[in-house]
Structures are given as structure tokens and as C-alpha cells.
C-alpha positions as CSV (number, residue, x, y, z in Angstrom):
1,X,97.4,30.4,123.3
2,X,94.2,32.7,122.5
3,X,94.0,34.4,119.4
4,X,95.0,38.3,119.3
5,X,92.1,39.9,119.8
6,X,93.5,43.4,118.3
7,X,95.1,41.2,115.0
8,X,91.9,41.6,112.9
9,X,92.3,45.3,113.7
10,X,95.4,45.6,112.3
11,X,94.6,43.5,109.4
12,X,92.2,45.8,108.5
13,X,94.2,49.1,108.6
14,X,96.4,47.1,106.9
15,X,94.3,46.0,104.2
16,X,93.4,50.2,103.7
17,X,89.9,49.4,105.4
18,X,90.0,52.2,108.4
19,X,86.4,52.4,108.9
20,X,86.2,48.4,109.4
21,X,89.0,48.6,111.6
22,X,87.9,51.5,113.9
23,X,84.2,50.0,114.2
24,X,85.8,46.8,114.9
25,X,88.1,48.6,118.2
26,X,85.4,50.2,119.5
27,X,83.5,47.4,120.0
28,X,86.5,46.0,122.2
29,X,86.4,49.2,124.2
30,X,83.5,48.2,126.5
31,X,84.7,44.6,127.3
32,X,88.3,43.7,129.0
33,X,90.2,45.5,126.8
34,X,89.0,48.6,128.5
35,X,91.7,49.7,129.3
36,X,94.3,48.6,126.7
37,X,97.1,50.9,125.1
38,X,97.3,49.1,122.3
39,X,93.7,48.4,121.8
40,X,93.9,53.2,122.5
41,X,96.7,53.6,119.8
42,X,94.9,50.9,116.9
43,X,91.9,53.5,117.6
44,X,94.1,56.5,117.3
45,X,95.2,55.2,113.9
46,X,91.9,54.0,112.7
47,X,90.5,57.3,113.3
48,X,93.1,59.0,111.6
49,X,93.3,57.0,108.6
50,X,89.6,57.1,108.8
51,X,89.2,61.3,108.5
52,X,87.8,60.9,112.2
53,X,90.2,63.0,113.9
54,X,88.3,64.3,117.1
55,X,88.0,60.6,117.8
56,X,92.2,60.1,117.6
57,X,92.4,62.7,120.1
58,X,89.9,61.3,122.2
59,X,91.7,57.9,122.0
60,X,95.4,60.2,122.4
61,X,93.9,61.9,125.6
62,X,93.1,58.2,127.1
63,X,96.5,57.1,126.3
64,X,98.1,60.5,127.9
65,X,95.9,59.7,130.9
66,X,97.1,55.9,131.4
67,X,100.6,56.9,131.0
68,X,101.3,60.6,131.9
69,X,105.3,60.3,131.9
70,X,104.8,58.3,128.2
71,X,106.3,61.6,126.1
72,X,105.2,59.3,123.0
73,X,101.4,59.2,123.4
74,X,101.6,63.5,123.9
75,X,103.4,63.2,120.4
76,X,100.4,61.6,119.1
77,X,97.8,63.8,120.9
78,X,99.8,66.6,119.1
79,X,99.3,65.3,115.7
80,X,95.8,64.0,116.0
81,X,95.2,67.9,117.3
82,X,97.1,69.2,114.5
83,X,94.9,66.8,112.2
84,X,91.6,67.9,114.2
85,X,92.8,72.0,113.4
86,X,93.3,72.5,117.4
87,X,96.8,74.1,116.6
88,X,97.3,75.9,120.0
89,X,96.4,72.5,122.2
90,X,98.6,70.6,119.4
91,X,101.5,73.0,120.4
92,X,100.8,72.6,124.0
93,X,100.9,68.8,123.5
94,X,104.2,69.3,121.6
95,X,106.1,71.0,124.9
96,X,104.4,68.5,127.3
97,X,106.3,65.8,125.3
98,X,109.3,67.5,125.1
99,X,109.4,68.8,128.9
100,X,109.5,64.8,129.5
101,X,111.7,63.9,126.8
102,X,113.8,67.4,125.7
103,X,115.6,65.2,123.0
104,X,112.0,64.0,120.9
105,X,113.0,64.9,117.3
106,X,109.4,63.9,116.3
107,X,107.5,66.1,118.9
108,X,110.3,69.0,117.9
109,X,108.8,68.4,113.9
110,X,105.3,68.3,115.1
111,X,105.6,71.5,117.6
112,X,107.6,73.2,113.8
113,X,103.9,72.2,111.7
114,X,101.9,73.8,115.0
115,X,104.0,76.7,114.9
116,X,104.0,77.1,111.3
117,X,100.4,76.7,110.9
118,X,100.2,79.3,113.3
119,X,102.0,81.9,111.5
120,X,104.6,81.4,114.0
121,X,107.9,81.0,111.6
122,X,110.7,81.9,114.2
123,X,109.7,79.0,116.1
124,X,108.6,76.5,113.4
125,X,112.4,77.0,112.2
126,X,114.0,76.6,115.6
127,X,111.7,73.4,116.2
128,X,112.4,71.7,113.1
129,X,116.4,72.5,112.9
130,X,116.2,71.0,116.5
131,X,114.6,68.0,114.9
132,X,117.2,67.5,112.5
133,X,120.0,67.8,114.6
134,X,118.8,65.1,116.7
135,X,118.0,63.2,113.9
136,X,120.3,64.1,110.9
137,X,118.8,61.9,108.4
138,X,115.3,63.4,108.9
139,X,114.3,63.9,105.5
140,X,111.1,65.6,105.7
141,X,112.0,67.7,108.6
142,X,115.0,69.1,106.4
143,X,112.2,69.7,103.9
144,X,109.8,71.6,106.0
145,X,112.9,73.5,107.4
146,X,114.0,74.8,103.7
147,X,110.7,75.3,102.6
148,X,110.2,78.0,105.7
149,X,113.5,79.7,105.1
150,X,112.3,80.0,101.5
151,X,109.1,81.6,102.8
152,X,111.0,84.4,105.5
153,X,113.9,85.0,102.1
154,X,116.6,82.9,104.2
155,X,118.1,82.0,101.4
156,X,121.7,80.7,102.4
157,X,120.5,78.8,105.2
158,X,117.3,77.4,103.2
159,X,119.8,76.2,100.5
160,X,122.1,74.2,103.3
161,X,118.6,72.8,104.9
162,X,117.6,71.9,101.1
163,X,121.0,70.0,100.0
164,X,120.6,68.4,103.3
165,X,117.4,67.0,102.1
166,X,118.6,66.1,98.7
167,X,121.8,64.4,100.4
168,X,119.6,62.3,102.2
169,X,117.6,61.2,99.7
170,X,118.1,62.4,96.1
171,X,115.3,60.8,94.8
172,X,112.6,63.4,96.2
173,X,112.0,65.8,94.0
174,X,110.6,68.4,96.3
175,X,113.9,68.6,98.0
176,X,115.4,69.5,94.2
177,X,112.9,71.7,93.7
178,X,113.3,73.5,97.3
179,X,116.9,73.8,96.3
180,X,116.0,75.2,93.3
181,X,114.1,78.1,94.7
182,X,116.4,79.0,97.4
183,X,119.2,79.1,94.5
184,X,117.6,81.2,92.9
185,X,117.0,83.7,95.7
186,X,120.9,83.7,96.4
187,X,120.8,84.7,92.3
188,X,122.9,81.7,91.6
189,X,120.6,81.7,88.7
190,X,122.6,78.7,86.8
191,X,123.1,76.3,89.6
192,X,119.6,76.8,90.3
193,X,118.7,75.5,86.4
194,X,120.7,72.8,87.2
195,X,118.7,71.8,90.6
196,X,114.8,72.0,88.9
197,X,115.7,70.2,86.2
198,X,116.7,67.3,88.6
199,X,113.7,67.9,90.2
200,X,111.9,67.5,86.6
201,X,114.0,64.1,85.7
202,X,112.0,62.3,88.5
203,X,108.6,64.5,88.4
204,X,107.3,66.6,85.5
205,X,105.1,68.8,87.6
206,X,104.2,72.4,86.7
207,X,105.3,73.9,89.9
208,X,108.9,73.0,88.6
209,X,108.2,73.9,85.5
210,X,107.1,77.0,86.5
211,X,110.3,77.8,88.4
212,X,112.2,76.9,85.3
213,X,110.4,79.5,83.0
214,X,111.3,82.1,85.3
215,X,115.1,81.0,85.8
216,X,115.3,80.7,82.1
217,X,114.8,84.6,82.2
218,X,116.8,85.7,84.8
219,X,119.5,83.6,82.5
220,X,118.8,86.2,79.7
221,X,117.7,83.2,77.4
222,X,114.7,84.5,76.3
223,X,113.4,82.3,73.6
224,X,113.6,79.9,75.3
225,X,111.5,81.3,78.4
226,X,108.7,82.1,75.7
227,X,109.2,78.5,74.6
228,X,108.7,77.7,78.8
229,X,105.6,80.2,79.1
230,X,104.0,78.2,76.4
231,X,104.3,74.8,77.5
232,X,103.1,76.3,80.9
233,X,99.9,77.7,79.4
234,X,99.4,74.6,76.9
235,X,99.1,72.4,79.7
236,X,96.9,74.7,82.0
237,X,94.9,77.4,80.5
238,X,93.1,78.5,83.2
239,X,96.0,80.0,85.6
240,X,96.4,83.7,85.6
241,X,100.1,82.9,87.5
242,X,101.2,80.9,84.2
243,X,99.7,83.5,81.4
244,X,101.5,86.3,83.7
245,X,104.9,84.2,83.7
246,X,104.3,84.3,79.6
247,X,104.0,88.5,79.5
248,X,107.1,88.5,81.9
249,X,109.1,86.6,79.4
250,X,107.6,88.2,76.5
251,X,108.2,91.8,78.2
252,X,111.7,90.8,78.7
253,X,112.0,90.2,75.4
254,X,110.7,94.1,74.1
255,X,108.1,91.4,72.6
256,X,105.7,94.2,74.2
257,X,102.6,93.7,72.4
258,X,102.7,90.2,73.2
259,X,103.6,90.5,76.7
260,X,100.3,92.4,77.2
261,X,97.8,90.1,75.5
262,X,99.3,87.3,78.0
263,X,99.3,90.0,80.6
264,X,95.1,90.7,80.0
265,X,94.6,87.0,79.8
266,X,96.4,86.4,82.9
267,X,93.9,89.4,84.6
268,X,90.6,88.3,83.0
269,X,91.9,84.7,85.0
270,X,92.2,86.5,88.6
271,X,88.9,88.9,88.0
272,X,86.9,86.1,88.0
273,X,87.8,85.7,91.7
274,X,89.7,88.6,92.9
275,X,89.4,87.5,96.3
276,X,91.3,84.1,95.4
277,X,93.5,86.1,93.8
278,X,94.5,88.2,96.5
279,X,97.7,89.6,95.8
280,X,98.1,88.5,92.4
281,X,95.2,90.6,90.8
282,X,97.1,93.4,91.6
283,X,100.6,92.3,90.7
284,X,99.4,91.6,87.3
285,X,97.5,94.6,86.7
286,X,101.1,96.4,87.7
287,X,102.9,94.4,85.1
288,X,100.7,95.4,82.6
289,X,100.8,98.9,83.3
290,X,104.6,98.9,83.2
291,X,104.2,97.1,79.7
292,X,101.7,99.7,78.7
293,X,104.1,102.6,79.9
294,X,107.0,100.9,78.0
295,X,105.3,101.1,75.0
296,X,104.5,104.9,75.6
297,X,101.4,104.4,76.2
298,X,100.8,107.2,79.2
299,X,97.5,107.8,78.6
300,X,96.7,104.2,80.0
301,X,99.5,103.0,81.9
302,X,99.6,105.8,84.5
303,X,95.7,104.6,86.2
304,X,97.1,101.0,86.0
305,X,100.2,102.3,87.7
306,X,98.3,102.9,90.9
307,X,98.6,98.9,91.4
308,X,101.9,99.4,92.4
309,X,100.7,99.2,96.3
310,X,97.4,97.6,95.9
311,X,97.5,94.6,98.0
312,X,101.1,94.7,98.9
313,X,101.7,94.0,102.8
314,X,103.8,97.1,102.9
315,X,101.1,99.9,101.5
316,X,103.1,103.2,101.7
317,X,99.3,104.5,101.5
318,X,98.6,103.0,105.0
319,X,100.9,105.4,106.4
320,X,98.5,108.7,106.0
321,X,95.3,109.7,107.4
322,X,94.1,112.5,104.7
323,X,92.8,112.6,102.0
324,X,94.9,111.7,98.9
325,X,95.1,114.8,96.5
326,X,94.2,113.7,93.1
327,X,94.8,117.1,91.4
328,X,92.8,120.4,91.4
329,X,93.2,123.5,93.2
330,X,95.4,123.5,96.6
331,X,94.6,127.2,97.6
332,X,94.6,127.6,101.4
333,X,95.8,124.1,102.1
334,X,98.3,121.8,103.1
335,X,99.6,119.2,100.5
336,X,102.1,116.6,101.8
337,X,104.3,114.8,99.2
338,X,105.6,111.6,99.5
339,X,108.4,110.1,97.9
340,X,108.4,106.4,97.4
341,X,110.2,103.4,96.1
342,X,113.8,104.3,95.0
343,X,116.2,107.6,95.1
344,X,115.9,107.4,91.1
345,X,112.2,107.2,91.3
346,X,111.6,110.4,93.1
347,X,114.5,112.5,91.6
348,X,112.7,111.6,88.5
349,X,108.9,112.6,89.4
350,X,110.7,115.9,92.0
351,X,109.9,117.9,88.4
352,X,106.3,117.8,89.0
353,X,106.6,120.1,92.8
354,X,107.2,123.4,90.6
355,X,104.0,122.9,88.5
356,X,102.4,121.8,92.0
357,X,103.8,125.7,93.2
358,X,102.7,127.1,90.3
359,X,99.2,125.0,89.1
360,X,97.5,124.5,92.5
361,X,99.1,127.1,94.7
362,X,99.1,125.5,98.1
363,X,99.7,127.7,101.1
364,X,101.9,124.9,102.3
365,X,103.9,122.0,100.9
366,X,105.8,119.2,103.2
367,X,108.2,117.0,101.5
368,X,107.9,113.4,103.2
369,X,110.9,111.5,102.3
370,X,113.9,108.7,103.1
371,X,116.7,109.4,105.3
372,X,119.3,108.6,102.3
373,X,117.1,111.7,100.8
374,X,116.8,114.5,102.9
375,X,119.8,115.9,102.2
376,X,119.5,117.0,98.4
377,X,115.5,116.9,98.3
378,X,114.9,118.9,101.1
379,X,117.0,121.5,100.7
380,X,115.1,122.5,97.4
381,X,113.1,125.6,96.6
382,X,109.6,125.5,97.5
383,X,109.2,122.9,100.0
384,X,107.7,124.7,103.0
385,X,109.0,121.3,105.4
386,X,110.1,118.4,105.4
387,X,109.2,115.0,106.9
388,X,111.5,112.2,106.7
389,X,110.8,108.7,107.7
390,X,110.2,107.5,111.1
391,X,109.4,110.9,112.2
392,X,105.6,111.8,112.7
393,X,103.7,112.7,109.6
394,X,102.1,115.9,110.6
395,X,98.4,117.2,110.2
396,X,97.7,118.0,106.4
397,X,94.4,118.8,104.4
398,X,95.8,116.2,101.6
399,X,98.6,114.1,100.3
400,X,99.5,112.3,97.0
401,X,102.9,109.5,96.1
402,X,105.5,111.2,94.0
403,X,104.8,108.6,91.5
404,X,101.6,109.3,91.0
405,X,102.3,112.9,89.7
406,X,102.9,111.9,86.0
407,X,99.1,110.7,85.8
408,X,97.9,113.5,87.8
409,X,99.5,116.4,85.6
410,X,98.0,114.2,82.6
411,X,101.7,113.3,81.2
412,X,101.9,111.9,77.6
413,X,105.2,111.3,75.6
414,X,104.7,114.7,74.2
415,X,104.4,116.6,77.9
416,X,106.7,115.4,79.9
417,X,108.1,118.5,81.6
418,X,112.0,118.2,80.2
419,X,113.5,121.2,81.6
420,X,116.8,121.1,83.4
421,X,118.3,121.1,85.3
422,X,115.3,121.3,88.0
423,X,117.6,120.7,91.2
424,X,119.7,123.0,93.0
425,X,122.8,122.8,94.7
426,X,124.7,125.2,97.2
427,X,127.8,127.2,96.2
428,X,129.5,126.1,98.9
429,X,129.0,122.5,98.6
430,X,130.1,122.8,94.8
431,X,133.1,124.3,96.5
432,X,134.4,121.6,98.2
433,X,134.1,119.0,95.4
434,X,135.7,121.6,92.7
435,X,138.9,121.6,95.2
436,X,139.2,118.3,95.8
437,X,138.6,116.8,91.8
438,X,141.6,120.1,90.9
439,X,143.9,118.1,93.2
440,X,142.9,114.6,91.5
441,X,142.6,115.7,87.8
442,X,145.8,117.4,87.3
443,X,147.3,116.9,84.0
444,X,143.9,115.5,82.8
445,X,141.1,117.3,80.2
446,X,138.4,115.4,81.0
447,X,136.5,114.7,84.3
448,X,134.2,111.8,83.8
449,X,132.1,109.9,86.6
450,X,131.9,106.4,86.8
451,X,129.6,103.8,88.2
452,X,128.8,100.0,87.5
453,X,127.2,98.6,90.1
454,X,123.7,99.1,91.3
455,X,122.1,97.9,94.7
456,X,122.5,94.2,94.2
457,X,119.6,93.3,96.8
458,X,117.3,94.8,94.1
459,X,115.8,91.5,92.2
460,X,116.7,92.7,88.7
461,X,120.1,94.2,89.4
462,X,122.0,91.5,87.6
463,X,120.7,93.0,84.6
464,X,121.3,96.4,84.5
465,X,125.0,96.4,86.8
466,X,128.0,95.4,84.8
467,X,131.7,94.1,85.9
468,X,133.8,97.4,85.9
469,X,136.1,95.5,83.8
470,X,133.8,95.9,80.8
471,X,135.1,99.4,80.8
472,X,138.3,98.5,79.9
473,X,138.3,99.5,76.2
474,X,136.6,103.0,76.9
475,X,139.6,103.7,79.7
476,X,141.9,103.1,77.1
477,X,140.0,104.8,74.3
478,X,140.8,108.3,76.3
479,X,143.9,108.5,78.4
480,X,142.9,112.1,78.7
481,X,140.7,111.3,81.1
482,X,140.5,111.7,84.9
483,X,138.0,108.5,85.6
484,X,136.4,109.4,89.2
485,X,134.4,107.1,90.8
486,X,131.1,107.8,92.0
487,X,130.4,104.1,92.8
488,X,129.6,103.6,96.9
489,X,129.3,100.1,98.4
490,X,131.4,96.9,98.1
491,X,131.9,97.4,94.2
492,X,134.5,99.8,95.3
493,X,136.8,97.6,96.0
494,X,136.6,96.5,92.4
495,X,139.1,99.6,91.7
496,X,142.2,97.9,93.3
497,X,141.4,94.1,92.5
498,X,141.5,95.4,88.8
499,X,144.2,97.6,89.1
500,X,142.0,100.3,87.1
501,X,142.3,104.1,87.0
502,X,139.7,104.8,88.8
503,X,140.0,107.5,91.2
504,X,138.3,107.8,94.9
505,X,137.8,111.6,96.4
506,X,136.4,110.6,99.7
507,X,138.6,110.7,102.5
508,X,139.2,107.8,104.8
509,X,135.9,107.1,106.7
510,X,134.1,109.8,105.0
511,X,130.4,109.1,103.7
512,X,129.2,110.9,100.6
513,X,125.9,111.5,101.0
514,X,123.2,112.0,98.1
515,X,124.1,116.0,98.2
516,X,127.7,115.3,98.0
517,X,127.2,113.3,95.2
518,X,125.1,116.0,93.1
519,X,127.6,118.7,94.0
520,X,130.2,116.7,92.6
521,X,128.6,115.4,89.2
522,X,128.3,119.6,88.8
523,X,132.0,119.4,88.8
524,X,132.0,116.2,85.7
525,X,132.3,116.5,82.2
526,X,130.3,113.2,81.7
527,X,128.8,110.4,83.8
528,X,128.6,106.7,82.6
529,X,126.6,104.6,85.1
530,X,124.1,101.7,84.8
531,X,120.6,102.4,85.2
532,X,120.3,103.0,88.8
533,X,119.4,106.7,90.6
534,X,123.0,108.1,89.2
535,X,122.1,108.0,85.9
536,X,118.8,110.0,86.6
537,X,120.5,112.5,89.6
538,X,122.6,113.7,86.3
539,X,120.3,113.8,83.8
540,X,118.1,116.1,86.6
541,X,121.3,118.6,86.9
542,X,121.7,118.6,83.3
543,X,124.9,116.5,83.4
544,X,125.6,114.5,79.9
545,X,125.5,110.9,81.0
546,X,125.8,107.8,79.2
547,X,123.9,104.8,80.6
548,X,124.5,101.2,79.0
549,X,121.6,99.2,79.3
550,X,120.4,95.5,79.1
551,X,118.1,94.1,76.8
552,X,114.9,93.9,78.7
553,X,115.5,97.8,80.1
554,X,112.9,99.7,82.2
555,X,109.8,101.5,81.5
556,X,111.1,104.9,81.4
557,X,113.4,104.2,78.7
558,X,110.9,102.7,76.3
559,X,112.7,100.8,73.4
560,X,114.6,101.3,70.8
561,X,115.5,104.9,71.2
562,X,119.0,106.0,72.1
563,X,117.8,109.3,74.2
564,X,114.8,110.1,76.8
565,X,112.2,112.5,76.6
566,X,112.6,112.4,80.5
567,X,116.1,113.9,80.3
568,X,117.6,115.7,77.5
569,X,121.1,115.0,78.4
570,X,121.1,110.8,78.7
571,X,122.1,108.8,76.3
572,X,121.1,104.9,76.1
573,X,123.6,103.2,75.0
574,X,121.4,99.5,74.8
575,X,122.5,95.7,74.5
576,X,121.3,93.8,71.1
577,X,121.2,90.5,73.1
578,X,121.0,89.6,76.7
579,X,124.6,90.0,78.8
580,X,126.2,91.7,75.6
581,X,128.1,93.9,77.6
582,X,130.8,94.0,75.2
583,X,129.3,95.1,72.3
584,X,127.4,97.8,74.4
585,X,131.1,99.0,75.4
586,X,132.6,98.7,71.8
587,X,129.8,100.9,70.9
588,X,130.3,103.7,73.9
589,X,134.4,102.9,73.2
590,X,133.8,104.7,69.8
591,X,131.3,106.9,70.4
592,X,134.1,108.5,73.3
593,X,136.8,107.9,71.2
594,X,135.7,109.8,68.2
595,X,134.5,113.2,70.5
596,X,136.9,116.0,70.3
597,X,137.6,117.0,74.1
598,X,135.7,120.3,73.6
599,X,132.5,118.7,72.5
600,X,132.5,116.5,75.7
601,X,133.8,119.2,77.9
602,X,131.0,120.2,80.1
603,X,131.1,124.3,79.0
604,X,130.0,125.3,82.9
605,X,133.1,124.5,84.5
């Protein structure tokens, strides 16, 4: 028998020498092997492995062309077009296989990476779970598929598609690190630890280590974190995300001072490239300013703050056509205001619309804001209209973000307008919240508000909510006490699991909106809630209110101090290590405890 003509091809990709290997098949091309397919698919590989990738298409489209109903040689067309960068002919390649084999789990993975590349995530997901359920022990299609759930915040279904991976081979330590990150989006914060440190046992690569610095913090173990952010930086200096992971932990911490020296290093990194940068220039810049604010540092946190929206993909600036008002005179004009981020953010910065009134005298002033809003906000004195979301914004001479008021009125620690309470709220609606809390607080001196639960999609919730259990010592401390809840959401049901005495004044079915909600805290003697837009709704009616809060805190309650300059009524009643919601209770228990009724009584009523 002959020798193989195509063996010494083979030998040669096999012996990693592509270029000797495609010269070699070429050759073969003009003689009787014209027309081979094997001779066409050696060249398809050589090329490949060879960086020559227009040539494996060529080589893919002869194949196609010998054998039109071969579904295989359109799978390699596709991935020597996804090679070559021709993603749109590499997907059309992808359904001509699958129209003539519909069960293909390789042409379903390849049409997920032409998909993917093209932005095209609904379909790159549907492709490659197709792929894995006609081939369940698909490894890296389970991969890809986690990695894209990660990327569209499918959390739950990007941990199932990652322990698939790992189940399939545990010895990948992508797939631990996938599941890792998805973990840690469902907040399972702990298990997630657990899954990047596998990951790290059989790789100790930064991107892991990376993950693991952040997931120390969410854990509250902050010395640890620091310890992390180190390590991260040690090994490479040069990365603005890694000195930026270093001020996070740091800023947890209160380690403030630190946390911005990391922060700077982290943007000197990103300004020598901004473009590379993209998003991150601005993140970091935002990170310091809240540092810089947290330290009380108005003066030069509030221009940083504008980086809030820089480069975000949702740019609540992008929204308006003025001009945006940067203070001066507003005489004759039209001034649109425009709430932003969350209901405690704008009840907080709604004190600057009377020194708007009174400073710059616009003829007219439109209130833009939320649905969840409109009810208490726009009802106020001195807005002219109001404009709430999805409605069209109309013609104005300027506009400005409610959180860009503080740096436009020039607020330092010593200005910041402190008056309340600075919203109003109808008779009537006081009304109806007086009769109902008569009905539920008979036999009781003391009306007090409760909350413990914040929005938990927020990232940071965790932190600030606590288990309504913790209260346990301060229900006890005053039996006097009618507790009324002014908790919403699925934290409610909390009440009854517990068997606390917590009392609910809605009726069946009924909504209490953000009015309702101020009308009855004008009815309360007290409000404890965590630090979530309760806690600054009371402090803006004047309402005494008690707000425990974590370790790491927020930039408007600085450090340290037990009151605000923002609100004159709010107390901060803070944690002295991370998840030390006991002591911060023990500490409120006695502070309650030891009030006489008539100094917590709220004198109004």
C-alpha cells in the first residue's frame, strides 16, 4: 500500500509546526488531491493553528461547497469566521449548520461566542444553555453560559450554570471563580469565600484574589481586606482597580486618610489613560469624593461629587436639553429641578429649593421627580410644577441635580442649612393617621416608629438593615410603648414570624405612600430606623429619630459623632465593630430605658 500522503501533514501539526504543515497541504492542493476533504480540513487546521485565519475559511468554504448537507464543515466555517473577526457571516454559518442538524451542541456554542461578541447576550445565553442540554457534560459551554449571566446580573441562574461547571470538572478554577462571583451577587457573601478560595487552591491568580479582597469586606472583616488590598498592590503596582479595592477597604474601615492616599494612587493610574480607563476614572474619582465628604471636607468633595454620573451608562444628565444651572441669578427664567438617586437623597438636598426662592428668584420652578415621590415632594410650597418620570420634561431656560445643590450654595460643615422641619404636610392627611394610631395606642404613652429593613437590592444594604429581632431588649426596655411599624416590603412579615409587638395601621390591601408615611411620623413620638430615607424623612419634619448604624456608615454621617449637622433631631447610635448589632442595641436599650416619658414625648401632639 502507498504511503499517506496527508501523514506528514499531520505530523507536523502534531509536532506544533503549523506553518510546515500548511506549506506542506498546499502544495498537495494542485495535484490529485484537489479535491480531498481531508486534505481541506488538515488546511483548515494548519491555518488556524498558523494565525492564518482568512485561509481556514477559505479551506471551510471549499469543504461547505463539496458537501452542502455536511452540518460539520458549516461548524468549522463558523469558527474559522469567528477566528477571522467576520462575526455576522460566523453566525450565519452557525444557523446553516443547525437548520441541517437542529441538535449540533457545537454549532449552538459557536452561534453563543458570535452572538456574544456581538453584544447579542439574550441569544448567546439561549445558544449556549441549548448546547448544554444537548450535551450536559459540556464544560466550557457551562462556563461561557455563567460567565454571561454574570455579565446581564443573572445571578441565580449564573450560579446553577457555574456549579454545573464545577460538577463537571472541579479542577478548573475558572468555573470556582465564576461561582464565586455569582455568589456574591446573590450576597451569599460566605459561600462565595468559600468558592474563590477553591479557585485559589488550584490557581493563585489576581483576578481571584481580587474577588476575595472585596468579599472579605462585604464579610465586615476588615483587617483582613486591608491585609488583601496589600498583597493585591504588592504584586501589581501599576493597576488603578487594585489601589482603588485598597481605599474601599480602608474607607470601610473609617481608616479615611488612608483610604484616600490609595484612592489618588489609584486615579493618578487611570489619568494616564483615561480613555483605557473608561468607566473606572470616574468611579474612582466618585470614591474619593465620598471619602473626602466623610471626612468633612465640603469644600473639596462636592466638585469631585459630580463624578457620580460621569461615564455611567445611565447619565440622568442625558435626559435634558438646557443648560445646567450652576448658580447665579434665575430672574425671569425657568429652572427645572431634578431629583436623583434615592428618596433619602432628595428629601435631604429638598432644603436647598427655599434658598433657590429666595437667592436666585426664578419666575418659575418645575420639580422633576420619581413616581414613588410625587406625592410628598410635589405638594410643597414653591414649586410652580411638577414633572415626574416618564412624562415629557418640558421647555426650561436651565436645570441642575438635586444633589448638586450642596456644592452650588457653597455648603461647608459650618452652613449646612439645619432648619426644620422644611416639609409640609396637609391637615387633613395628619387627620387620618391621628385617628387610626388613637385606635391602636390605647393604654400606651409612647408612640414610637419602627423600621429595620432597607431596600435589600441596594448593594450595601446588608450593612446598614438589621434582623428586627435585635430590637428585642429595647421592646422590653419600655412596655409603655405603642411600637408601630413603618417598615413596607417583605420585612413585614418579620412581625408575625417573631411574634413581636409591632403594630400595622394599613388596612388590608392598602398602600402607604411616601405622604402617608410623613403624615404619620407627625403623629410619633420617636422613629428608630436604619439608615435608609425613613431616617432622613423624620429628621426633615423635625421628628426625634434614632438611627443604628454599621461601622463603615455613609458620607453624611461622617464618623465618630453621635448627631448630624444635617438634622438636628437624629441621633447615630454607631457599631464599634462590623455586625455588632447587639451592642449598638444595648446601647439604644439604655439610652430609651433611662428617658422619662415626658422627655421622649414629642410636645406637638
Amino acid at each position: 500500500m502507498p504511503p499517506d500522503p496527508l501523514t506528514p501533514i499531520r505530523e507536523h501539526l502534531a509536532a506544533g509546526r503549523p506553518r510546515a504543515a500548511l506549506d506542506l497541504a498546499e502544495s498537495l492542493l494542485t495535484g490529485r488531491l484537489a479535491g480531498s476533504v481531508d486534505l481541506l480540513h488538515l488546511i483548515s487546521q494548519a491555518a488556524l493553528a498558523d494565525r492564518q485565519p482568512k485561509k481556514a475559511v477559505d479551506a471551510c468554504r471549499r469543504l461547505a461547497s463539496l458537501e452542502p448537507a455536511e452540518p460539520r464543515h458549516l461548524n468549522h466555517l463558523a469558527f474559522a469566521l469567528l477566528r477571522s473577526g467576520d462575526l455576522p457571516a460566523a453566525e450565519r454559518a452557525c444557523r446553516d449548520a443547525l437548520r441541517l442538524r437542529p441538535d449540533y451542541p457545537e454549532a449552538w456554542y459557536n452561534l453563543g461566542l458570535a452572538a456574544h461578541r456581538q453584544d447579542d447576550s439574550a441569544l448567546a445565553c439561549l445558544a449556549w444553555r441549548e448546547a448544554t442540554r444537548l450535551r450536559p457534560d459540556y464544560h466550557k459551554a457551562w462556563t461561557r453560559l455563567a460567565a454571561a449571566q454574570i455579565a446581564l446580573g443573572h445571578f441565580a441562574s449564573a450560579c446553577e450554570a457555574a456549579r454545573s461547571s464545577v460538577d463537571r470538572d472541579p479542577d478548573q478554577h475558572r468555573s470556582w471563580l465564576l461561582l464565586a462571583e455569582a455568589l456574591a451577587g446573590l450576597k451569599a457573601f460566605p459561600d462565595a469565600l468559600d468558592a474563590v478560595d477553591r479557585s485559589l487552591a488550584l490557581a493563585d491568580e489576581l483576578p481571584a484574589l481580587y474577588l476575595r479582597a472585596g468579599l472579605l469586606r462585604e464579610l465586615g472583616r476588615l483587617p483582613e481586606a486591608i491585609h488583601a488590598g496589600h498583597a493585591l498592590v504588592d504584586r501589581e503596582p501599576e493597576s488603578g482597580d487594585y489601589w482603588n479595592e485598597l481605599g474601599r477597604s480602608y474607607d470601610a474601615a473609617n481608616r479615611l486618610t488612608e483610604a484616600q492616599t490609595a484612592y489618588e494612587r489609584a486615579f493618578a493610574l487611570f489619568d494616564r489613560d483615561r480613555e483605557a480607563a473608561g468607566d473606572r476614572w470616574h468611579g474612582t474619582r466618585f470614591n474619593r469624593a465620598i471619602n473626602l465628604l466623610k471626612q468633612g471636607r465640603f469644600e473639596e468633595g462636592w466638585p469631585e461629587f459630580q463624578h457620580r454620573w460621569e461615564g455611567r451608562p445611565l447619565n440622568l444628565r442625558r435626559s435634558f436639553t438646557m443648560p445646567l444651572w450652576d448658580g447665579g441669578s434665575l430672574e425671569g427664567r425657568h429652572l427645572i429641578v431634578a431629583t436623583e438617586q434615592g428618596i433619602g437623597d432628595s428629601i435631604q438636598c429638598f432644603r436647598y429649593l427655599s434658598r433657590i426662592r429666595s437667592e436666585c428668584r426664578p419666575a418659575r420652578l418645575t420639580l422633576a421627580v420619581t413616581r414613588p415621590q410625587a406625592p410628598l415632594l410635589g405638594i410643597q410650597p414653591g414649586i410652580d410644577a411638577l414633572v415626574i418620570e416618564g412624562e415629557a420634561i418640558p421647555a426650561a431656560d436651565a436645570y441642575c441635580l438635586m444633589m448638586d445643590l450642596p456644592r452650588i450654595f457653597q455648603t461647608r460643615l459650618d452652613t449646612i442649612p439645619a432648619d426644620v422641619p422644611y416639609l409640609t404636610i396637609p391637615s387633613d392627611a395628619r387627620a387620618k393617621w391621628a385617628s387610626r394610631l388613637a385606635t391602636a395606642t390605647t393604654g400606651k404613652s409612647l408612640r414610637i416608629g419602627l423600621a429595620w429593613q432597607g431596600d435589600p437590592k441596594l448593594a450595601h444594604d446588608h450593612h446598614r438593615s438589621f434582623p428586627l429581632a435585635a430590637l428585642a431588649p429595647v421592646f422590653a426596655a419600655r412596655p409603655d410603648a405603642a411600637w408601630i411599624a413603618l417598615q413596607i416590603g417583605d420585612a413585614l412579615d418579620d412581625i408575625a414570624r417573631g411574634g413581636w409587638p409591632v403594630t400595622r395601621l394599613e388596612l388590608p390591601g392598602e398602600n402607604r405612600d411616601l405622604l402617608d408615611t410623613a403624615a404619620l411620623m407627625t403623629q410619633l413620638d420617636l422613629v428608630i430606623a436604619p439608615d435608609t430615607m425613613l431616617a432622613h424623612l423624620a429628621g426633615a419634619l423635625g421628628i426625634p429619630v434614632w438611627v443604628p448604624l454599621s461601622v463603615r456608615g455613609e458620607w453624611r454621617w461622617l464618623t465618630e459623632r453621635p448627631d448630624s449637622p444635617w438634622y438636628p433631631t437624629l441621633r447615630l447610635f454607631r457599631q464599634s465593630q462590623p455586625g455588632d448589632w447587639p451592642g449598638v442595641m444595648s446601647h439604644l436599650t439604655a439610652e430609651i430605658q433611662g428617658r422619662l416619658t415626658a422627655e421622649i414625648r414629642n410636645p406637638k401632639l
